[in-house]
TORTIMI-136145 format. One record per residue: residue number from 1; x, y, z of N, C-alpha, C in turn. Coordinates in nm, 4 decimals, m for minus. Example, Ala and Ser with C-alpha at 12.3 -4.5 7.8 and 13.67 -1.06 7.14 Angstrom:
GUTOR/seq/nX/nY/nZ/caX/caY/caZ/cX/cY/cZ
GUTOR/1/1.3190/m0.5690/0.7800/1.2300/m0.4500/0.7800/1.3200/m0.3300/0.7800
GUTOR/2/1.2850/m0.2250/0.7080/1.3670/m0.1060/0.7140/1.2900/0.0030/0.7870
This chain:
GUTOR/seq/nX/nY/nZ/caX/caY/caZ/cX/cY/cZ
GUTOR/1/m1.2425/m0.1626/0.3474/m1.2099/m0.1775/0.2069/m1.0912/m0.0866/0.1741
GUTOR/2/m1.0228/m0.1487/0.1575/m0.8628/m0.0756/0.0747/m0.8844/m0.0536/m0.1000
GUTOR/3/m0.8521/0.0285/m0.1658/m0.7967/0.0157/m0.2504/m0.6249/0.0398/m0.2919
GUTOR/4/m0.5456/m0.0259/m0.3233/m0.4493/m0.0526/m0.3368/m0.3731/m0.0820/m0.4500
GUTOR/5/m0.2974/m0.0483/m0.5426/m0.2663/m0.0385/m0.6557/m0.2084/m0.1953/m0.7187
GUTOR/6/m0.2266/m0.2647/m0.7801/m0.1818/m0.4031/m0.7964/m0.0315/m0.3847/m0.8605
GUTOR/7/m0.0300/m0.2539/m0.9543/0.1364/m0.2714/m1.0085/0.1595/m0.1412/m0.9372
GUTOR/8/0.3028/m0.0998/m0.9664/0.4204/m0.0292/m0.9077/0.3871/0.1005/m1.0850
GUTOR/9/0.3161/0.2833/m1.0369/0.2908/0.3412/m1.1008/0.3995/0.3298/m1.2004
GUTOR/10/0.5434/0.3520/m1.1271/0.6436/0.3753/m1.2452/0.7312/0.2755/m1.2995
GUTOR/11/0.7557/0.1246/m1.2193/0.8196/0.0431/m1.3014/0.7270/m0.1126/m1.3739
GUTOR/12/0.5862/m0.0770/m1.3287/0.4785/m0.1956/m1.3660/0.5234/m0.2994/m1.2538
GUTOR/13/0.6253/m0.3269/m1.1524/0.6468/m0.4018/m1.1013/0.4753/m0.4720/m0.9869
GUTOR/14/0.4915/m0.6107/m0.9672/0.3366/m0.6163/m0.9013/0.3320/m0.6134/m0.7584
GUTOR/15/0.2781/m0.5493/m0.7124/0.2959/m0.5174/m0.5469/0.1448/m0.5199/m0.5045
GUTOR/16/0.0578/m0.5482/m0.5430/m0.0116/m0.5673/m0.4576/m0.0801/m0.6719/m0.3531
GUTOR/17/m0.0183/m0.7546/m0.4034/m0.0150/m0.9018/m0.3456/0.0657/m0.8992/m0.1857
GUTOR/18/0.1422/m0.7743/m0.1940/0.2264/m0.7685/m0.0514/0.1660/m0.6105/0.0198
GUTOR/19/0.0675/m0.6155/0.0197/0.0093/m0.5127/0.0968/m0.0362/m0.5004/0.2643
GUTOR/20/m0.1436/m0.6609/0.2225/m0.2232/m0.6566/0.3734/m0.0760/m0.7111/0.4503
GUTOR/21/0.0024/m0.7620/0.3991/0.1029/m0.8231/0.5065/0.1804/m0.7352/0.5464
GUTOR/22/0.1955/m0.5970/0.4071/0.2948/m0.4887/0.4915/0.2218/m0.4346/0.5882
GUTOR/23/0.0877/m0.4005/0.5832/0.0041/m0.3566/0.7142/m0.0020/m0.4071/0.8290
GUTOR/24/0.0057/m0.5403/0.8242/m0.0185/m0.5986/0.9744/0.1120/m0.6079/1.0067
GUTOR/25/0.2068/m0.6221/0.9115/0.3315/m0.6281/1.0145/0.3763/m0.4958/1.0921
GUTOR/26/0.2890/m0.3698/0.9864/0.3556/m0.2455/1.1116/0.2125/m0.1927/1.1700
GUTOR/27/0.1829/m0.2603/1.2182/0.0848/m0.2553/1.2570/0.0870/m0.2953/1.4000
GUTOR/28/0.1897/m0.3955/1.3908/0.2497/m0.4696/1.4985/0.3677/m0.3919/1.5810
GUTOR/29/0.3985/m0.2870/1.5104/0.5324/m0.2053/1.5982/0.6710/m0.2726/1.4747
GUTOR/30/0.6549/m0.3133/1.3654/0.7540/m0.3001/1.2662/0.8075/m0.1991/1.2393
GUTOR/31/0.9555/m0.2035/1.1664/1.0025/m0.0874/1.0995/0.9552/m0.0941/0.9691
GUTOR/32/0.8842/0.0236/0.9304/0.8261/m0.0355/0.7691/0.9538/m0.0399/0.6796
GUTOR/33/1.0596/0.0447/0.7097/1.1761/0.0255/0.5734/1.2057/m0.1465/0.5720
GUTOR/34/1.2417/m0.1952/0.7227/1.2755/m0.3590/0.7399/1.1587/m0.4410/0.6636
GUTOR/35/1.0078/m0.4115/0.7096/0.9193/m0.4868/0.6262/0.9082/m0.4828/0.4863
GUTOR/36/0.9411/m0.3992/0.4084/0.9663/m0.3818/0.2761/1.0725/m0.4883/0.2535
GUTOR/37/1.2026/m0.4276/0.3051/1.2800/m0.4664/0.2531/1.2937/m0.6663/0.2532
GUTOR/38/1.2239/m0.7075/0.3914/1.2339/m0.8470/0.3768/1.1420/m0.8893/0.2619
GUTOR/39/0.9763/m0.8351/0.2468/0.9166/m0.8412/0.1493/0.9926/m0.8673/0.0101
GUTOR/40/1.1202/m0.7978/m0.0375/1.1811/m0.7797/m0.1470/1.1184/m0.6847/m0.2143
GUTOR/41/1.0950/m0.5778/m0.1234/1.0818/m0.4624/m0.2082/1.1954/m0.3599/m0.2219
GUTOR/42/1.2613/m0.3487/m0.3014/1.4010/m0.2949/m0.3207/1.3617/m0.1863/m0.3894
GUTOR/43/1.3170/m0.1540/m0.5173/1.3168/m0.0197/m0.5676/1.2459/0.0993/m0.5098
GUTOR/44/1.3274/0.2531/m0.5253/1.2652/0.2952/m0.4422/1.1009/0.3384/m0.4739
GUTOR/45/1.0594/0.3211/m0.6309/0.9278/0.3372/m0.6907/0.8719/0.2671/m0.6114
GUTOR/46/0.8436/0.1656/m0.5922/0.8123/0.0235/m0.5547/0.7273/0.1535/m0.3952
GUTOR/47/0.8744/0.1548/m0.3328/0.8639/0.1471/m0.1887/0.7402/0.2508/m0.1874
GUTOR/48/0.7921/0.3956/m0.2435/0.7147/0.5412/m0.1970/0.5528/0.4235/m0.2237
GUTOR/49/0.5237/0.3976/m0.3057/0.3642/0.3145/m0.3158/0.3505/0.2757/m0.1685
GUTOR/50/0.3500/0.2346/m0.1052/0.3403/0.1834/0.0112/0.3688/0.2807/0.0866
GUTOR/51/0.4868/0.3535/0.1453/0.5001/0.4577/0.2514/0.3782/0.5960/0.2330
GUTOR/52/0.3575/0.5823/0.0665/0.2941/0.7241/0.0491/0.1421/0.6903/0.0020
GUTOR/53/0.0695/0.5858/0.0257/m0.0496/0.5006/0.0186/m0.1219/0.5942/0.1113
GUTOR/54/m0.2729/0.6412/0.0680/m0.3323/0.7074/0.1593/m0.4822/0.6845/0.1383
GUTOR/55/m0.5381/0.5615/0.2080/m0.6378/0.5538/0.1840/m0.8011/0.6131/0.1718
GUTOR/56/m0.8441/0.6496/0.0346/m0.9609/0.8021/0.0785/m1.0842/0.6730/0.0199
GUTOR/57/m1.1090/0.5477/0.0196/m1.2134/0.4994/m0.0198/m1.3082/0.5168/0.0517
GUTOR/58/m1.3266/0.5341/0.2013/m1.4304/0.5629/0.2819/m1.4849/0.7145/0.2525
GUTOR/59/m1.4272/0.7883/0.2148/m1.4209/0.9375/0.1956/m1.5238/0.9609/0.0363
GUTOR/60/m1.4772/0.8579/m0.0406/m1.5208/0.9114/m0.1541/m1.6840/0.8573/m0.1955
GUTOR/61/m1.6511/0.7250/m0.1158/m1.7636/0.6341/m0.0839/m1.9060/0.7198/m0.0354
GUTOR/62/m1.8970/0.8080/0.0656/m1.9824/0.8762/0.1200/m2.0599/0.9977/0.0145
GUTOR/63/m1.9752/1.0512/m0.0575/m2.0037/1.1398/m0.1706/m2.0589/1.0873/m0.2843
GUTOR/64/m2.0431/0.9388/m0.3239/m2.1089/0.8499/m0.3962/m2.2255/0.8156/m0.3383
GUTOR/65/m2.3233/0.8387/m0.2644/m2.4484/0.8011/m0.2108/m2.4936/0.8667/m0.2610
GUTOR/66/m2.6535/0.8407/m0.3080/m2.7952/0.9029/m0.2786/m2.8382/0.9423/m0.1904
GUTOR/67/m2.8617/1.0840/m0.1839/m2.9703/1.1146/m0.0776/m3.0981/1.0676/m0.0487
């Protein structure tokens, strides 16, 4: 389970629709700046969302249980 932001924090732009595809493509041995950029992700707001994405849902998930 990802959570993943659907808009872009600082220009509302919508990016989350291009997520799982930026993953598997570098996932694959992509350059992530090239996968962005074919994506049409041009701004650099846009981009840091994605390069600086750090997924803690498994993390927080665990602290949300009942003992």
């Amino acid at each position: 389970m990802v959570v993943f932001p659907v808009r872009c924090f600082t220009c509302g732009a919508v990016i989350g629709d291009k997520w799982e595809v930026f993953i598997e493509r570098v996932k694959k041995g992509e350059d992530p700046g090239k996968v962005l950029d074919s994506l049409g992700i041009k701004r650099y707001c846009c981009r840091r969302m994605f390069i600086s994405h750090v997924n803690l849902i498994e993390e927080m998930i665990y602290y949300s249980r009942k003992v």
